[in-house]
FIDOKOL-746200 format. One record per residue (C-alpha): residue in three letters; x, z, y. Coordinates in steps of 0.02 Angstrom, whole numbers, plus 50000, padded with zeros to 5 digits. Example, Ala and Ser with C-alpha at 12.3 -4.5 7.8 and 13.67 -1.06 7.14 Angstrom:
2
ALA506155039049775
SER506845035749947
This chain:
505
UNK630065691955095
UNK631725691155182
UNK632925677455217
UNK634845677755106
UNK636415673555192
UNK638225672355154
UNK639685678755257
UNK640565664655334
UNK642595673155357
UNK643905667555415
UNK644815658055570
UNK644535647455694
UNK645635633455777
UNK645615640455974
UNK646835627956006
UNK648215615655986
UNK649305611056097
UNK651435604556136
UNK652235612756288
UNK653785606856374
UNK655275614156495
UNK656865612056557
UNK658265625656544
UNK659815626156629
UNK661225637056645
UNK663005635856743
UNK664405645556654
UNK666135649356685
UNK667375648656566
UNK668275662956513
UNK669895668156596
UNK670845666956390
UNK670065648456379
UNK671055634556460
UNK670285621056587
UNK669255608956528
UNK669805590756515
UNK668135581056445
UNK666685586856346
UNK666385581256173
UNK664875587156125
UNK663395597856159
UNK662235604656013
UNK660845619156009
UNK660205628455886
UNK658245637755948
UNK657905655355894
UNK656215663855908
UNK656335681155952
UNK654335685656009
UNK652705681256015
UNK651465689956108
UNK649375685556140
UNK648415696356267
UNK647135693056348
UNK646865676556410
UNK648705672156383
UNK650015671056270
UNK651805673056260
UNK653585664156157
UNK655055670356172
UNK657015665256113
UNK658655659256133
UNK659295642756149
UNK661075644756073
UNK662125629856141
UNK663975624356050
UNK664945614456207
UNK666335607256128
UNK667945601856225
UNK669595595856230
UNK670715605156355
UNK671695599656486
UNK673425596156463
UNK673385605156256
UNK672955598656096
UNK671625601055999
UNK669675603256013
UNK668875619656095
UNK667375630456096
UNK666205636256222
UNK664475645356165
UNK663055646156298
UNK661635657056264
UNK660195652656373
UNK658675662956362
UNK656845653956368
UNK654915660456400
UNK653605649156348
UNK651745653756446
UNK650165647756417
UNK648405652956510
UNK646815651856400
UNK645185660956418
UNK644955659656245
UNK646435669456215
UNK646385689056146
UNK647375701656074
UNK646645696555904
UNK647025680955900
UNK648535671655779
UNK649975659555838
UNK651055647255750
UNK652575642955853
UNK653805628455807
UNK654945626255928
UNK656325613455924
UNK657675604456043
UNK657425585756108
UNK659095585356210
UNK660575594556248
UNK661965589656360
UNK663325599456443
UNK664105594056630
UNK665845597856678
UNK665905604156883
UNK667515606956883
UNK668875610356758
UNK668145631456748
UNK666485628656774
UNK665025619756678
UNK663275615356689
UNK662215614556517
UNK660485608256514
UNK659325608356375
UNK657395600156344
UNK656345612056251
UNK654635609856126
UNK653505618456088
UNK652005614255970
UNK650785629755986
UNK649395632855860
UNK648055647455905
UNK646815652355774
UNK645435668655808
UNK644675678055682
UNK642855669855660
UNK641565677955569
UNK639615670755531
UNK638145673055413
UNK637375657555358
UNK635585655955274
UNK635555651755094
UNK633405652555050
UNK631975663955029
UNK631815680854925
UNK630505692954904
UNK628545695654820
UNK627955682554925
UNK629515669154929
UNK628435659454811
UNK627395656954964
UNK628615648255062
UNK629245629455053
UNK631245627555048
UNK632345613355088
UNK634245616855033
UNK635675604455042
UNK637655603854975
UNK638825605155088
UNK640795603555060
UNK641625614555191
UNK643595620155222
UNK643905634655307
UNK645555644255369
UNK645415660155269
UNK647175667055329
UNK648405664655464
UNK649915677755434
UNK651675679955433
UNK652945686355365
UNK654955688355403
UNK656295687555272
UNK658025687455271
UNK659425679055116
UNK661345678655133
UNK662645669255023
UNK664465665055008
UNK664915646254986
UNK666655636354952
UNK667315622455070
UNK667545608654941
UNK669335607954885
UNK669535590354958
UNK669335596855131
UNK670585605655218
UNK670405626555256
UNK669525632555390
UNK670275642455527
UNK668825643455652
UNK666995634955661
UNK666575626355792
UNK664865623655771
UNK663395626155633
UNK661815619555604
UNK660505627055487
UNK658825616155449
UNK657605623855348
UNK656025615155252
UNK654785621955128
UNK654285610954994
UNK653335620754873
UNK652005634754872
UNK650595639954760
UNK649375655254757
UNK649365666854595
UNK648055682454649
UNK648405688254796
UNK650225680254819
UNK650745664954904
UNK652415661454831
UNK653535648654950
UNK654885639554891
UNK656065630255021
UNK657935622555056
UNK658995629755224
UNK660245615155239
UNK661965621255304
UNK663115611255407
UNK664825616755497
UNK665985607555605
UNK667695616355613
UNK669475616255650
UNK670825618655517
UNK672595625355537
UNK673245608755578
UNK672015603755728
UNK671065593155617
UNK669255593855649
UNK668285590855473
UNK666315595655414
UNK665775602355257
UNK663845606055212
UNK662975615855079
UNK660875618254994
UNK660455635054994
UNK658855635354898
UNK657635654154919
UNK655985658854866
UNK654815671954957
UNK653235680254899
UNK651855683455042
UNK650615696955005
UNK648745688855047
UNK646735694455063
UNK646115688354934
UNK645785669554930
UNK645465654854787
UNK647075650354692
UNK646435631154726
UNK646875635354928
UNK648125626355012
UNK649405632955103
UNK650355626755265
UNK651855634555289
UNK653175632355420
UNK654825646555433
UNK655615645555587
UNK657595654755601
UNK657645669955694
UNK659475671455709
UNK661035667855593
UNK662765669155556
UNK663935658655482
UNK665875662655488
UNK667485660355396
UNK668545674255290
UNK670365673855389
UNK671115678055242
UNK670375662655153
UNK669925647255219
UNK668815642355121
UNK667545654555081
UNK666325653055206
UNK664985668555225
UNK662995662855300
UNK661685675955350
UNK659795670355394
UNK658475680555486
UNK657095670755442
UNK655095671055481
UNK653815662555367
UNK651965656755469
UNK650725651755348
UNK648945644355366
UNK647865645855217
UNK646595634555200
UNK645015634555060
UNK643685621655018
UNK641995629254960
UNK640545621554909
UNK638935630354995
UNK636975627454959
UNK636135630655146
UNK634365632155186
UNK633935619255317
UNK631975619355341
UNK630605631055272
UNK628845631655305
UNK627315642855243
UNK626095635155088
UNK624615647955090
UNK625285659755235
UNK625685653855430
UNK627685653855435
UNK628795641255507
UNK630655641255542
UNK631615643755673
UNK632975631155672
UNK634745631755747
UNK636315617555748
UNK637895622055688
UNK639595613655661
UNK640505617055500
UNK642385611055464
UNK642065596355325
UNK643725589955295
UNK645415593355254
UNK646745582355203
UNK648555584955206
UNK649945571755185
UNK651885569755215
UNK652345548955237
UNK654175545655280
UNK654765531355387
UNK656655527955358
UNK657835520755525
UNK659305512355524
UNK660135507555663
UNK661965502555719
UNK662535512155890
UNK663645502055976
UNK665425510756032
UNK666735504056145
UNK668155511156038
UNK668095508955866
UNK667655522355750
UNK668705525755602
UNK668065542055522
UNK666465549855540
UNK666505568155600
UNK664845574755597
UNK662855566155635
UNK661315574855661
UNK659565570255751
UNK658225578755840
UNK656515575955849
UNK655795572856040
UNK654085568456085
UNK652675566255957
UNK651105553956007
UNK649735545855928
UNK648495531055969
UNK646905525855888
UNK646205507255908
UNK644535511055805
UNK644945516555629
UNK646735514455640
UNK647725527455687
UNK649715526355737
UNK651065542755733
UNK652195540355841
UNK654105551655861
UNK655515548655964
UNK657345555555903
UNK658695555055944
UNK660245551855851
UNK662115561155897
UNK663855553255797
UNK665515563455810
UNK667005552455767
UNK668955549955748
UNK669615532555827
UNK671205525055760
UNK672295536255862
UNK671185551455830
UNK670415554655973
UNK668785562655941
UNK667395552956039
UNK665125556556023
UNK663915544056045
UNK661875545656042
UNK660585534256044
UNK658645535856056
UNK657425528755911
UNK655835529055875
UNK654875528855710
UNK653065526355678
UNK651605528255538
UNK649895518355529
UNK648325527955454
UNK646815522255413
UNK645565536555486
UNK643635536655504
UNK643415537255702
UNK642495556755671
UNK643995566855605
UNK645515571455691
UNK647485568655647
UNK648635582255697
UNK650695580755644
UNK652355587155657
UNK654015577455616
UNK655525583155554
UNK657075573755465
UNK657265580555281
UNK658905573055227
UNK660545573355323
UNK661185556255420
UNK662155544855352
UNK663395535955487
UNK664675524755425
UNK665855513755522
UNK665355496555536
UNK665945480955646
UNK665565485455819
UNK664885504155810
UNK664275516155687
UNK662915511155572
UNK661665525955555
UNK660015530155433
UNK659175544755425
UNK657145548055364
UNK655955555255477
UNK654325564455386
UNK652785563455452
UNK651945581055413
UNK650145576955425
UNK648445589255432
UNK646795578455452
UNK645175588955475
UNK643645583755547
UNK641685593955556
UNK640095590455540
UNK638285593555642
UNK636975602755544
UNK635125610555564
UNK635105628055473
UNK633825642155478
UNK634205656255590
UNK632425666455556
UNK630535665255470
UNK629415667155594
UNK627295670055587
UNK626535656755658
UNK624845660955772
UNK623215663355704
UNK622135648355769
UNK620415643755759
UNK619425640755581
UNK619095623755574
UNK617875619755440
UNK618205612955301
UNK619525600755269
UNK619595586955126
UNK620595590154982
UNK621475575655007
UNK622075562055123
UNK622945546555147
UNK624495543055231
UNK625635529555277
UNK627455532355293
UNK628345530155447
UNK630155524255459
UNK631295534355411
UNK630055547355343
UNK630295558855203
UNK629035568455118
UNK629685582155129
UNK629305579455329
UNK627405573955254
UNK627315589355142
UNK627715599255305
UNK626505591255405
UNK625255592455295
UNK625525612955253
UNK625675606255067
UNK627255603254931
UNK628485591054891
UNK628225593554710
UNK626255592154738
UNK626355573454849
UNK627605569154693
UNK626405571254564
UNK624995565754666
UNK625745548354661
UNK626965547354509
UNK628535546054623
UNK630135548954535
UNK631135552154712
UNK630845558854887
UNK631355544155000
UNK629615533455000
UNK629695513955062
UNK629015511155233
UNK627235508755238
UNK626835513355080
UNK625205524555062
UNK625275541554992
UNK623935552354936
UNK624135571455007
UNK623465584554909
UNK622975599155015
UNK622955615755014
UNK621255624755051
C-alpha cells in the first residue's frame, strides 16, 4: 500500500510591512532663473526605478521628482524649479532570498520646499513605502490510502476550503497619447507641473492571460502666453495582457501598476495639443481557492499500522473589498479665494485597531488648494484629514489595506476658505488560516504479545466529546461496523450513551 498526496504550489506571504524616511536636498537655482521672492507650491511625483532581493535583504530604488513653484523677485509671473532627489529603501530579513517576490507601492505623504535665501532652497519630502514579500512555497499533502492491501486500513478524510497565492509576477508596459486643452482654456506656453494617478479597476483570467484594465488620470498646471496660470486634466483609459502559469479562470487577481517615469509636454507650435508618455510596471498577486479532501487519521483493521500525525497551517480565507469614505471639509484662508487653480491629496499614514470583532481603517491625507485672490495673486493652502472604515472581522483572520483617492478634488470657494471633497478608497485583502492534523507516514506498529482470546464484542460508554471514529480506533475495529452494530444514522454519539463494539478477531 502506499500513501497519495497532492502538490501544494505556490507562494508564501514572508512578509508585510510600511517603511518610512525623510529626504532632503538643498539646490541652487540656476544662473538663467531669477531670485526667488516666495514659494507657492511644492508637489512630487515617486518613480520606481529597481528592486532588488538577496540574501537576507532587499532593495527599492527611485526618484522623487519635486515641482517648486515660485514667484520671482521683483518680475511677474509664476516660475519653475524641478528637484530630482534620489531615494534607497533597505530592509534586513533572514527570511529573505534571491527567490523571493516584492510588491512595492510607494507614495508621498508631504512635500514642502524652504527658501534660504533668494538662490538657494531647501526641499524636503516624507516617503512610504508599503512592502509585500512572497517566496515560492512548495508541499505535498496526504490525500488517503492506495494499494492491494488499502482495504486493510481505516481512513478519516475531511473538506477543506483553502486559498493559495499561485503567482506573484510582473510585468512593465508602456502607452502614449496626444490630448487637446479644452477650447475654453487658454494655450499653453509651458507646464509647470503634472500629475499622473493611475488605478486598475478591472481584470479577469481567460487561459493563461490576466487581462488588466485601468484609468491613468492626467493633470497639468501651466502658464499661458499671458501669465495666466490655468489647469486642464484628461482619462486616459489602457488595457494590458499578462502572460501567466497556468491557474483557474475563477482566481482573483490583485493588481497594483506603479509609474516608472513619464513625460508630459506642450507642442510650441500649438498650444494646445499636449503630448503624455508613461513607463509603466504592472505587480500582480494571483490568488486561487481550491477545495481539497485530506487524510487526517488512519489506522490498521486486520494488520498493525498506525499513523504518524503532523500539524499544519493552511491559508482558509480570502476576501477582498474596496469601501469608500467621502471628506468634506472647508480650509480656512486669510485672503479670500476667488478661482480655484489646482487641488490634489496624498495619502499619509495607514493604521488599524481592533476592539474584539470590530475592526477600524484608519488614513491620514492631506489636502493641497492652489488659488487666485481678487487681485490675482496666486496663494496654496493644505490641511490634514483623516478618514476611517469600521469592519466587522472574526478576531482569527487578519485585515491588510491600502488607500488611495479615485476621483479628483473638488474645491470651490466658499465664505471664509475653500470648501474641499474628495473620496478616499479603502483597498482591502482579509485572509486568515487554519490549524490542522494531517498524515505525514503509515507506520507498522510492534508485534506484542498474544493475548488469548478476546470477546467478540464489548460495551462502551462514550466520553465527552468522543467520536466513534476515536472508539473504532481504540478498539482496532470500523466506523461502519459500531454503526451497524447499533443502528446509528451519524457519527457524533450523545454522552453516555452505551455502544456495542464489534471486534475484530
Amino acid at each position: 500500500m502506499e500513501l497519495e498526496r497532492t502538490e501544494m504550489a505556490g507562494y508564501e506571504a514572508v512578509f508585510t510591512t510600511t517603511l518610512t524616511q525623510e529626504e532632503t536636498l538643498e539646490t541652487i537655482v540656476p544662473d538663467a532663473c531669477p531670485d526667488i521672492a516666495r514659494i507657492v507650491d511644492t508637489e512630487c511625483t515617486l518613480f520606481l526605478k529597481h528592486k532588488e532581493v538577496t540574501a537576507g535583504r532587499v532593495e527599492v530604488t527611485g526618484t522623487a521628482k519635486t515641482a517648486v513653484l515660485y514667484l520671482p523677485d521683483g518680475m511677474p509671473g509664476l516660475r519653475r524649479m524641478e528637484v530630482a532627489i534620489p531615494f534607497t529603501f533597505t530592509l534586513e530579513n533572514g527570511q529573505l532570498t534571491p527567490r523571493c517576490c516584492v510588491i512595492a507601492k510607494p507614495r508621498i505623504k508631504t512635500a514642502e520646499t524652504r527658501m534660504l535665501n533668494p538662490r538657494k532652497i531647501l526641499t524636503r519630502v516624507d516617503l512610504i513605502l508599503e512592502l509585500q514579500v512572497f517566496a515560492p512555497s512548495g508541499r505535498q499533502l496526504c490525500t488517503g490510502v492506495s494499494g492491494d492491501q488499502a482495504e486493510q486500513i481505516a481512513q478519516r478524510k475531511e473538506q477543506y476550503s483553502v486559498s493559495t497565492v499561485v503567482s506573484v509576477q510582473e510585468k512593465q508596459f508602456s502607452f502614449s497619447d496626444d490630448v487637446s486643452i479644452p477650447g475654453g482654456r487658454p494655450e499653453a506656453e509651458e507646464i509647470l507641473k503634472n500629475r499622473v494617478d493611475i488605478l486598475c479597476n478591472e481584470s479577469k483570467i481567460i487561459g493563461n492571460k490576466l487581462i488588466f484594465k485601468g484609468e491613468a488620470s492626467v493633470q497639468i498646471v501651466y502658464r499661458a502666453s499671458s501669465g495666466m496660470v490655468s489647469s486642464a486634466g484628461w482619462n486616459m483609459p489602457f488595457s494590458q495582457i499578462m502572460e501567466l502559469a497556468a491557474v483557474s479562470e475563477e482566481a482573483a487577481a490583485e493588481i497594483s501598476v506603479q509609474a516608472m517615469g513619464t513625460e508630459i509636454s506642450v507642442d510650441p507650435m500649438d498650444g494646445r495639443s499636449v503630448s503624455v508618455s508613461m513607463n509603466l510596471t504592472a505587480e500582480a498577486v494571483i490568488r486561487e481557492k481550491r477545495a481539497l479532501e485530506l487524510l487526517t487519521d488512519a489506522y490498521g483493521v486486520g494488520c498493525a499500522m498506525r499513523a504518524e500525525l503532523y500539524t499544519d497551517t493552511l491559508s482558509a480565507l480570502f476576501e477582498a473589498d474596496r469601501r469608500r469614505e467621502g471628506i468634506r471639509e472647508l480650509i480656512e484662508t486669510v485672503i479670500m479665494p476667488q478661482t480655484i487653480v489646482d487641488a490634489y491629496v496624498t495619502i499619509g499614514m495607514q493604521s488599524q485597531r481592533r476592539n474584539g470583532q470590530e475592526v477600524i481603517l484608519a488614513v491620514e491625507t492631506q489636502v493641497t488648494v492652489l488659488y487666485l485672490s481678487e487681485d490675482d495673486a496666486l496663494l496654496s493652502v493644505s490641511r490634514k484629514c483623516s478618514a476611517e472604515s469600521a469592519l466587522t472581522l472574526p478576531e482569527e483572520v487578519q485585515c491588510q489595506f491600502s488607500c488611495v483617492c479615485p476621483e479628483a478634488v473638488t474645491a470651490t470657494p466658499a465664505s471664509g476658505g475653500v470648501e474641499v471633497r474628495y473620496p478616499v478608497e479603502f483597498q482591502i485583502t482579509v485572509t486568515g488560516s487554519q490549524r490542522v492534523v494531517l498524515v505525514k507516514e503509515l507506520v507498522p506498529l510492534e508485534k506484542t504479545a498474544d493475548q488469548g482470546n478476546q470477546p467478540s464484542i464489548v460495551l462502551r460508554v462514550v466520553d465527552d466529546g468522543e467520536r466513534i471514529w476515536d472508539v473504532a480506533k481504540l478498539y482496532g475495529t470500523t466506523v461502519e461496523e459500531i454503526m451497524r452494530a447499533n443502528g446509528l444514522e451519524n457519527e457524533t454519539p450523545n454522552r453516555g450513551d452505551l455502544l456495542l463494539i464489534p471486534r475484530k478477531r
